[in-house]
C-alpha positions as CSV (number, residue, x, y, z in Angstrom):
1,X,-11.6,-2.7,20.3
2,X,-13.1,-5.9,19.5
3,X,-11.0,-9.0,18.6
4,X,-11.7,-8.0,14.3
5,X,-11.5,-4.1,15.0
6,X,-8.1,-4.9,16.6
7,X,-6.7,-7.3,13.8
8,X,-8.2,-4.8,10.7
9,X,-6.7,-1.7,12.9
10,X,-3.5,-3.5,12.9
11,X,-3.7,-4.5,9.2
12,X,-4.1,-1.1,8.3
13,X,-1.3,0.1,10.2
14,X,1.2,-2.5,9.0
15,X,-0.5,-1.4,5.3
16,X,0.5,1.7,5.6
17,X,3.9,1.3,6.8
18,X,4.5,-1.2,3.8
19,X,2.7,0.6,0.9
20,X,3.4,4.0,1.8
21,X,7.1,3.6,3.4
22,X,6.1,5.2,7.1
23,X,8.0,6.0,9.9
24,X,6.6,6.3,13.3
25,X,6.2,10.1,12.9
26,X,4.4,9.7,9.1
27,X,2.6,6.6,10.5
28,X,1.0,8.9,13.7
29,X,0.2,11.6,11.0
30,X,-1.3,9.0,9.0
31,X,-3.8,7.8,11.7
32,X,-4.3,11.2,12.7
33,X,-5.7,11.7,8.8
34,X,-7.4,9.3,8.7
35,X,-9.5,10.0,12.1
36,X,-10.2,13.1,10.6
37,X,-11.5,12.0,7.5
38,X,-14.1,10.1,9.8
39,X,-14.8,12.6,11.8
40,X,-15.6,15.1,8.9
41,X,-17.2,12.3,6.6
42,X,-19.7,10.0,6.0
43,X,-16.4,7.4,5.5
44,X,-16.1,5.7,9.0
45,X,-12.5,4.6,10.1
46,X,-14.0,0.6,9.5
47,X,-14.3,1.4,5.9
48,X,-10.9,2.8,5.8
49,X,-9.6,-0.1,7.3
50,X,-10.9,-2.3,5.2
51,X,-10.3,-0.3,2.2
52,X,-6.7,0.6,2.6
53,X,-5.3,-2.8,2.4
54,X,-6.5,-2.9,-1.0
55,X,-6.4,-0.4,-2.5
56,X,-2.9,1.5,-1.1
57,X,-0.8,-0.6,-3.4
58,X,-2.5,0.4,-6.7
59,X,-2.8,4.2,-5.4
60,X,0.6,3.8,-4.3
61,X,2.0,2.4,-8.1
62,X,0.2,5.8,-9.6
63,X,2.3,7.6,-7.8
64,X,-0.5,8.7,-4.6
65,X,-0.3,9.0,-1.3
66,X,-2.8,7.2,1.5
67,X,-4.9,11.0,1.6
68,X,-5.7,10.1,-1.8
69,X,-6.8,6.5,-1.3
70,X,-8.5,8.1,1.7
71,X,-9.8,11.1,-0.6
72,X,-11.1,8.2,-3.6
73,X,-12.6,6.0,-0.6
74,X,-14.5,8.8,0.5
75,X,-16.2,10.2,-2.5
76,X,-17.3,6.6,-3.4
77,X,-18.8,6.2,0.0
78,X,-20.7,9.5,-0.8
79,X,-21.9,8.2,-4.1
80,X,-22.9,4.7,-2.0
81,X,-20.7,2.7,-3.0
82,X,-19.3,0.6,0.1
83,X,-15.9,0.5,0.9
84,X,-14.9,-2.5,-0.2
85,X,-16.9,-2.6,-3.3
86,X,-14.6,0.9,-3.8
87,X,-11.7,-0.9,-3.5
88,X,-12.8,-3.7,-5.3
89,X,-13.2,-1.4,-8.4
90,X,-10.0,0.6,-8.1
């Protein structure tokens, strides 16, 4: 990973620890998640990355987990809507 993969990559992880109240095992399934939403999507792990920051917290205070935000961040990208304009608007 490049210097800004690595520091988003470990924004995202210390996101979802926070937000979502992780452990190591929850945190590994997380990651696991969410490299299968990019693998099986148009929603690459970079738009995750840079949406999850944002947008956990208000997914999080309606009661969702981080498959929803991931679930919300995908069918944005699929109507075109870039990531962070997604999160942006949530």
């Amino acid at each position: 990973l490049g210097e800004m993969e690595h520091a988003k990559a470990v924004q995202t992880v210390i996101s979802l620890q926070n937000v979502y109240k992780l452990n190591t095992q929850g945190l590994t399934q997380a990651i696991d998640f969410l490299n299968a939403v990019e693998n099986q999507t148009s929603t690459s792990l970079q738009d995750l990355a840079d949406a999850i920051p944002r947008v956990g917290p208000v997914v999080a205070q309606m009661g969702g987990s981080f498959k929803d935000a991931a679930a919300m961040m995908v069918a944005m990208k699929e109507a075109g809507v870039p990531a962070a304009q997604s999160a942006r608007a949530v």
